[in-house]
N, C-alpha and C positions, 0 to 999 in steps of 0.2 A: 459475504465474501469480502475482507477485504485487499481494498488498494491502495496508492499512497495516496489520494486524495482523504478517503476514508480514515486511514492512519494520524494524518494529519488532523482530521478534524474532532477527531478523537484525544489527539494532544494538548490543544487547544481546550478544548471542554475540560481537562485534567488538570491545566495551568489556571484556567478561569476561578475552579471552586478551591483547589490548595495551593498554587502556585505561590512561592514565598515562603508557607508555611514549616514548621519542626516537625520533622518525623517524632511520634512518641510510641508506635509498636508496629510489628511487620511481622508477617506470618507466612510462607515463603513454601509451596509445595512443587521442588525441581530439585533434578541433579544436577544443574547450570548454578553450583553456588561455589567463586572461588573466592568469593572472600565470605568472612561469615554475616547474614544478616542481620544482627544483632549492633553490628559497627555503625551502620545505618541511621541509627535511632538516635538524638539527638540533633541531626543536622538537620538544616533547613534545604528543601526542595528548591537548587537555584535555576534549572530550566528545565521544558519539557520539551523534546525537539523529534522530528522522524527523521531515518534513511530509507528512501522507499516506502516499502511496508511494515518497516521495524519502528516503534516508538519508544525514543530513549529518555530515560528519567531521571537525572543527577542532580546528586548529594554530595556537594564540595567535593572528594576525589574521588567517591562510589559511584558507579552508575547503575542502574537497570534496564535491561531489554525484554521488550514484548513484541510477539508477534501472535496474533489473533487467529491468521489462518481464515478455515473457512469458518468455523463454529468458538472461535473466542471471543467475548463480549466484555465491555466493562457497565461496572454500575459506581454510582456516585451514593451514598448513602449522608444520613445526619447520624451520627454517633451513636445515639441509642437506638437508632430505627433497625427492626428485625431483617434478617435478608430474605434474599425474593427467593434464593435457587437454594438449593442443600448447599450443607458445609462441604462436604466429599467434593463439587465441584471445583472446588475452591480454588483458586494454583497460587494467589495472590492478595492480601491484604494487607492495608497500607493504613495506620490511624493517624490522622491531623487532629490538631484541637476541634475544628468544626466538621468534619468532614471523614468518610472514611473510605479508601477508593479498593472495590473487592476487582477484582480480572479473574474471572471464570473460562476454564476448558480452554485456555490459551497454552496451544504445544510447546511456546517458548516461553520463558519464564530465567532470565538469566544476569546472574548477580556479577561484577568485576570490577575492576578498578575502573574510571571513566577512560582512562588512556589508552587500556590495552582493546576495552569496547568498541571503543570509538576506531579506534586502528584497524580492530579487524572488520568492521561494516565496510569504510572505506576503502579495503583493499580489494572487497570481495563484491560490493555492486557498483554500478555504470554510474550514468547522469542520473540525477533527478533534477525533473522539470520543476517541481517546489520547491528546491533551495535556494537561496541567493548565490550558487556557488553554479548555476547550473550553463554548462556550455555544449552548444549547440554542434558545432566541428568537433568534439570528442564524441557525442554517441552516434554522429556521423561513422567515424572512423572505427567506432564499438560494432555498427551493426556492420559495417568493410569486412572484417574480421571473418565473418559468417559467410562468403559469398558460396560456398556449398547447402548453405541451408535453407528452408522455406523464410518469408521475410513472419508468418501469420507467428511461426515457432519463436523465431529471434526474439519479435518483440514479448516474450513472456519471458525472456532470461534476464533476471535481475543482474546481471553482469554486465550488461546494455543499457537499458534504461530502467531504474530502478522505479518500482511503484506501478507500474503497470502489469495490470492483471487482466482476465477474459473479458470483462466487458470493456475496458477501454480498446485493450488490442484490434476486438470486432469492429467499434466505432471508428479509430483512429484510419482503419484500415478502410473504410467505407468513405469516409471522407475527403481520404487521399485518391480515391479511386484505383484503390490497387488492391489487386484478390488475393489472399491469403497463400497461397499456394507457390505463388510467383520465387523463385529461387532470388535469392539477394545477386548475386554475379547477376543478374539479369535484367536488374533497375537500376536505371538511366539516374546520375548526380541530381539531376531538379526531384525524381520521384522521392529521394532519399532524405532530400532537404526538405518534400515536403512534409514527410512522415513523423519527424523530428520536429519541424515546428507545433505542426495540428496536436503531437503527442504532450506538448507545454501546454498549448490552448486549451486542449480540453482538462486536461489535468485541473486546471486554473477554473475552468467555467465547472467541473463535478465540486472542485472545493467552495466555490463560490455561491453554488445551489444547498450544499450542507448545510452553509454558515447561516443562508435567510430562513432555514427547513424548506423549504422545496423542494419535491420528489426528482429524482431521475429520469422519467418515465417517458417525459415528453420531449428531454432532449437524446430518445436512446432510439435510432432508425430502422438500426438491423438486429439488435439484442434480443434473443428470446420474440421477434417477430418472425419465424416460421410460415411459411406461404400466407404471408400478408403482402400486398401490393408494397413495393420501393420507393419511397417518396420522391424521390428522381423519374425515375421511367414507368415507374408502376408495374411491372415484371413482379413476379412472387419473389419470395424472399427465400434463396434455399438454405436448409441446415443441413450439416456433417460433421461428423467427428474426424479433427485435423490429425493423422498421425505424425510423429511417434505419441505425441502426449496425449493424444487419444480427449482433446479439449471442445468442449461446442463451440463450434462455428457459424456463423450465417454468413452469407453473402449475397450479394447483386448479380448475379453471372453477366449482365449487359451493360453493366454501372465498371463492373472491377474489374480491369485488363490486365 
Protein backbone atom coordinates (compact mmCIF):
# COMPACT_ATOMS: atom_id res chain seq x y z
CA UNK A 1 0.00 0.00 0.00
CA UNK A 2 1.40 2.84 -0.61
CA UNK A 3 1.70 6.34 1.24
CA UNK A 4 3.60 9.48 0.90
CA UNK A 5 6.36 8.31 2.94
CA UNK A 6 6.46 5.17 0.76
CA UNK A 7 6.17 7.39 -2.46
CA UNK A 8 8.79 9.34 -1.52
CA UNK A 9 11.08 6.81 -0.89
CA UNK A 10 10.61 5.30 -3.87
CA UNK A 11 11.63 8.64 -5.59
CA UNK A 12 14.50 8.89 -4.10
CA UNK A 13 15.64 5.15 -5.00
CA UNK A 14 14.67 6.46 -8.86
CA UNK A 15 16.78 9.71 -8.51
CA UNK A 16 19.77 7.58 -6.84
CA UNK A 17 20.22 5.00 -9.89
CA UNK A 18 19.20 7.57 -13.07
CA UNK A 19 18.68 10.76 -11.72
CA UNK A 20 20.65 13.13 -14.22
CA UNK A 21 20.71 10.77 -16.76
CA UNK A 22 19.17 10.91 -20.85
CA UNK A 23 16.02 9.27 -21.54
CA UNK A 24 16.91 6.93 -24.68
CA UNK A 25 13.42 4.86 -24.99
CA UNK A 26 10.10 4.80 -23.19
CA UNK A 27 7.30 2.32 -23.46
CA UNK A 28 4.25 3.82 -22.00
CA UNK A 29 1.08 1.47 -21.46
CA UNK A 30 -2.17 4.45 -20.47
CA UNK A 31 -4.67 6.59 -21.84
CA UNK A 32 -3.12 9.49 -19.55
CA UNK A 33 -0.76 10.45 -22.72
CA UNK A 34 -1.22 14.15 -23.57
CA UNK A 35 1.60 14.74 -24.98
CA UNK A 36 3.30 11.97 -27.02
CA UNK A 37 5.97 9.80 -25.43
CA UNK A 38 8.34 9.79 -27.84
CA UNK A 39 9.07 13.86 -27.08
CA UNK A 40 10.55 12.40 -24.05
CA UNK A 41 13.49 10.61 -25.39
CA UNK A 42 16.44 12.64 -25.53
CA UNK A 43 16.19 14.73 -22.36
CA UNK A 44 17.73 14.32 -19.34
CA UNK A 45 15.87 13.26 -16.04
CA UNK A 46 16.05 16.80 -14.07
CA UNK A 47 14.24 15.88 -10.92
CA UNK A 48 12.31 13.28 -9.32
CA UNK A 49 9.88 14.79 -6.62
CA UNK A 50 6.17 13.40 -4.94
CA UNK A 51 2.72 15.11 -4.18
CA UNK A 52 1.50 12.87 -1.54
CA UNK A 53 1.29 9.73 -3.08
CA UNK A 54 1.96 10.77 -6.56
CA UNK A 55 5.59 10.54 -7.73
CA UNK A 56 6.48 13.11 -10.38
CA UNK A 57 9.41 12.53 -12.96
CA UNK A 58 10.46 15.55 -15.19
CA UNK A 59 12.12 15.92 -18.47
CA UNK A 60 12.88 19.67 -18.97
CA UNK A 61 9.13 20.77 -19.77
CA UNK A 62 7.57 16.90 -19.78
CA UNK A 63 6.58 15.45 -16.83
CA UNK A 64 5.30 11.94 -15.66
CA UNK A 65 2.98 10.89 -12.87
CA UNK A 66 2.75 7.71 -11.04
CA UNK A 67 0.71 6.51 -8.49
CA UNK A 68 1.16 2.91 -7.33
CA UNK A 69 -1.98 2.48 -5.46
CA UNK A 70 -2.15 -0.68 -3.61
CA UNK A 71 -0.53 -3.31 -5.93
CA UNK A 72 1.87 -0.89 -8.34
CA UNK A 73 5.52 -1.69 -7.70
CA UNK A 74 8.66 -0.36 -9.29
CA UNK A 75 11.86 -2.30 -10.19
CA UNK A 76 15.21 -0.96 -10.98
CA UNK A 77 16.85 -3.09 -13.63
CA UNK A 78 20.76 -3.12 -15.52
CA UNK A 79 19.97 -2.96 -19.14
CA UNK A 80 20.32 -6.29 -20.29
CA UNK A 81 18.97 -7.97 -17.28
CA UNK A 82 15.79 -10.05 -18.11
CA UNK A 83 12.60 -8.85 -16.20
CA UNK A 84 11.08 -10.41 -13.06
CA UNK A 85 7.14 -10.07 -13.94
CA UNK A 86 5.69 -10.56 -17.65
CA UNK A 87 5.58 -7.98 -20.11
CA UNK A 88 1.56 -7.57 -20.17
CA UNK A 89 2.24 -6.04 -16.57
CA UNK A 90 4.01 -3.54 -17.80
CA UNK A 91 2.41 0.17 -17.65
CA UNK A 92 5.76 1.70 -17.70
CA UNK A 93 9.37 1.55 -19.11
CA UNK A 94 11.95 3.94 -18.93
CA UNK A 95 15.72 3.19 -20.67
CA UNK A 96 18.95 5.08 -19.23
CA UNK A 97 22.32 4.43 -20.46
CA UNK A 98 22.84 2.13 -17.14
CA UNK A 99 19.68 1.56 -15.85
CA UNK A 100 16.22 0.67 -16.88
CA UNK A 101 13.15 1.75 -14.51
CA UNK A 102 9.92 -0.79 -15.53
CA UNK A 103 6.43 0.53 -12.99
CA UNK A 104 4.33 -2.49 -13.02
CA UNK A 105 0.21 -2.63 -12.57
CA UNK A 106 0.35 1.13 -11.48
CA UNK A 107 -3.46 2.40 -12.21
CA UNK A 108 -1.82 5.71 -12.90
CA UNK A 109 0.62 6.20 -15.48
CA UNK A 110 0.34 9.78 -16.84
CA UNK A 111 2.18 11.81 -19.52
CA UNK A 112 1.82 16.04 -19.64
CA UNK A 113 3.58 19.01 -19.84
CA UNK A 114 5.31 19.55 -16.37
CA UNK A 115 3.20 22.79 -15.79
CA UNK A 116 -0.24 21.65 -16.41
CA UNK A 117 0.90 18.29 -14.06
CA UNK A 118 2.15 20.10 -11.55
CA UNK A 119 -1.00 22.49 -11.44
CA UNK A 120 -3.35 20.03 -11.38
CA UNK A 121 -1.68 17.99 -8.24
CA UNK A 122 -1.54 21.26 -6.42
CA UNK A 123 -4.82 22.30 -6.92
CA UNK A 124 -6.34 19.00 -6.01
CA UNK A 125 -4.40 17.73 -2.65
CA UNK A 126 -3.86 19.46 0.89
CA UNK A 127 -0.54 19.81 2.94
CA UNK A 128 2.09 17.53 2.76
CA UNK A 129 4.12 16.96 5.79
CA UNK A 130 7.34 15.95 3.31
CA UNK A 131 7.65 18.99 1.41
CA UNK A 132 9.47 21.94 2.18
CA UNK A 133 6.42 23.77 1.40
CA UNK A 134 4.53 22.22 4.15
CA UNK A 135 2.23 24.39 6.61
CA UNK A 136 0.77 23.44 9.51
CA UNK A 137 -2.31 26.32 9.91
CA UNK A 138 -3.51 25.43 6.42
CA UNK A 139 -4.27 21.54 6.94
CA UNK A 140 -5.35 22.91 10.18
CA UNK A 141 -8.05 24.96 8.34
CA UNK A 142 -8.24 21.77 5.41
CA UNK A 143 -9.50 19.47 8.19
CA UNK A 144 -12.16 22.96 9.65
CA UNK A 145 -13.65 22.49 6.51
CA UNK A 146 -15.04 18.91 7.45
CA UNK A 147 -16.56 19.64 10.82
CA UNK A 148 -19.63 17.20 9.58
CA UNK A 149 -17.41 14.37 9.12
CA UNK A 150 -15.67 11.57 11.21
CA UNK A 151 -11.93 13.02 11.81
CA UNK A 152 -10.65 8.71 11.05
CA UNK A 153 -12.43 9.70 7.31
CA UNK A 154 -10.85 13.33 6.86
CA UNK A 155 -7.69 12.23 7.33
CA UNK A 156 -7.67 9.68 4.27
CA UNK A 157 -8.76 12.73 1.91
CA UNK A 158 -5.87 13.61 -0.06
CA UNK A 159 -7.43 17.15 -0.21
CA UNK A 160 -6.39 17.58 3.45
CA UNK A 161 -3.41 16.19 3.93
CA UNK A 162 -1.75 14.63 1.19
CA UNK A 163 0.18 11.16 1.73
CA UNK A 164 -1.53 9.87 4.30
CA UNK A 165 -2.91 6.51 3.89
CA UNK A 166 -4.56 3.53 6.45
CA UNK A 167 -1.85 2.86 8.39
CA UNK A 168 -0.62 6.33 9.20
CA UNK A 169 -4.31 7.55 9.60
CA UNK A 170 -4.66 4.46 12.48
CA UNK A 171 -1.36 5.51 14.10
CA UNK A 172 -1.61 9.22 13.85
CA UNK A 173 -4.88 8.78 15.46
CA UNK A 174 -3.68 6.66 18.39
CA UNK A 175 -1.17 8.79 19.09
CA UNK A 176 -3.16 11.80 19.33
CA UNK A 177 -5.34 9.94 21.59
CA UNK A 178 -8.28 10.60 19.62
CA UNK A 179 -10.88 7.74 18.25
CA UNK A 180 -11.48 7.59 14.85
CA UNK A 181 -15.10 8.26 14.99
CA UNK A 182 -14.90 11.58 16.73
CA UNK A 183 -16.84 14.13 14.28
CA UNK A 184 -14.34 17.04 13.42
CA UNK A 185 -16.90 19.99 14.89
CA UNK A 186 -16.35 18.16 17.96
CA UNK A 187 -12.18 18.50 18.54
CA UNK A 188 -11.20 21.08 20.67
CA UNK A 189 -8.06 23.48 18.51
CA UNK A 190 -5.11 21.79 20.68
CA UNK A 191 -6.74 18.13 19.50
CA UNK A 192 -6.47 19.41 15.94
CA UNK A 193 -2.99 21.02 16.28
CA UNK A 194 -2.05 17.90 17.66
CA UNK A 195 -3.11 15.71 14.91
CA UNK A 196 -1.31 17.79 12.42
CA UNK A 197 1.83 17.90 14.05
CA UNK A 198 2.13 13.84 15.03
CA UNK A 199 0.86 13.60 11.05
CA UNK A 200 4.55 15.38 9.86
CA UNK A 201 6.35 13.47 12.78
CA UNK A 202 5.46 10.39 11.76
CA UNK A 203 5.39 10.91 8.08
CA UNK A 204 9.15 11.83 8.79
CA UNK A 205 10.16 8.98 11.24
CA UNK A 206 8.11 6.08 8.19
CA UNK A 207 10.57 7.91 5.73
CA UNK A 208 13.38 7.79 7.84
CA UNK A 209 13.01 3.92 8.74
CA UNK A 210 12.70 3.28 4.70
CA UNK A 211 15.86 5.15 4.02
CA UNK A 212 18.14 2.83 6.89
CA UNK A 213 15.80 -0.47 5.64
CA UNK A 214 14.24 -0.90 8.86
CA UNK A 215 10.81 -2.50 9.08
CA UNK A 216 7.68 -0.64 10.25
CA UNK A 217 6.66 -3.14 12.43
CA UNK A 218 7.87 -2.00 15.74
CA UNK A 219 7.01 1.52 15.43
CA UNK A 220 3.14 0.30 14.31
CA UNK A 221 0.83 0.17 18.00
CA UNK A 222 -2.51 -0.40 16.68
CA UNK A 223 -2.12 -1.52 12.87
CA UNK A 224 -3.16 -4.85 11.94
CA UNK A 225 -2.78 -5.48 16.12
CA UNK A 226 -6.40 -6.85 16.60
CA UNK A 227 -7.20 -7.94 20.23
CA UNK A 228 -3.53 -7.52 21.20
CA UNK A 229 -2.91 -5.72 24.45
CA UNK A 230 -2.47 -1.48 23.76
CA UNK A 231 0.83 -0.45 24.79
CA UNK A 232 -0.54 2.30 26.82
CA UNK A 233 -3.28 0.55 29.10
CA UNK A 234 -3.06 -2.90 27.75
CA UNK A 235 -7.06 -3.04 26.91
CA UNK A 236 -7.21 -5.18 23.62
CA UNK A 237 -6.96 -3.62 20.46
CA UNK A 238 -10.42 -3.39 18.58
CA UNK A 239 -10.80 -3.60 14.85
CA UNK A 240 -13.81 -2.28 12.56
CA UNK A 241 -14.52 -1.24 9.37
CA UNK A 242 -14.87 2.65 9.47
CA UNK A 243 -17.82 3.70 7.31
CA UNK A 244 -18.58 5.24 4.58
CA UNK A 245 -15.06 3.94 3.10
CA UNK A 246 -15.74 0.78 4.64
CA UNK A 247 -11.35 1.05 5.69
CA UNK A 248 -9.72 -1.07 8.63
CA UNK A 249 -9.66 0.33 11.68
CA UNK A 250 -8.11 -0.36 15.05
CA UNK A 251 -8.46 1.38 18.09
CA UNK A 252 -7.75 1.88 21.92
CA UNK A 253 -11.60 2.32 23.12
CA UNK A 254 -9.77 3.47 26.67
CA UNK A 255 -6.72 5.31 25.06
CA UNK A 256 -9.09 7.20 22.26
CA UNK A 257 -11.70 9.73 23.43
Amino acid sequence: MTEGPSARYRAMIIWRHVGGEVLRGIFARTRKTYVRPERLIGRRLDSVDTYGKNIVLIFSRYGIRLHLMMYGTIHIYHPEEPLLKPERMVRLRLDFDRHKVVVYNAPIVEIDYKSRLIRRLKSSLGEDPLRGDWDPDRAERLILKHKNEKIGCVLLDQGVIAGIGNILRNEILFRARIHPDRMVRDLSPEEIRRIVRIAKELSEEFLKRRLRGERLRPILYVYNKYGKPCPVCGRPIRYYRQKPHNRKTFVCENCQV
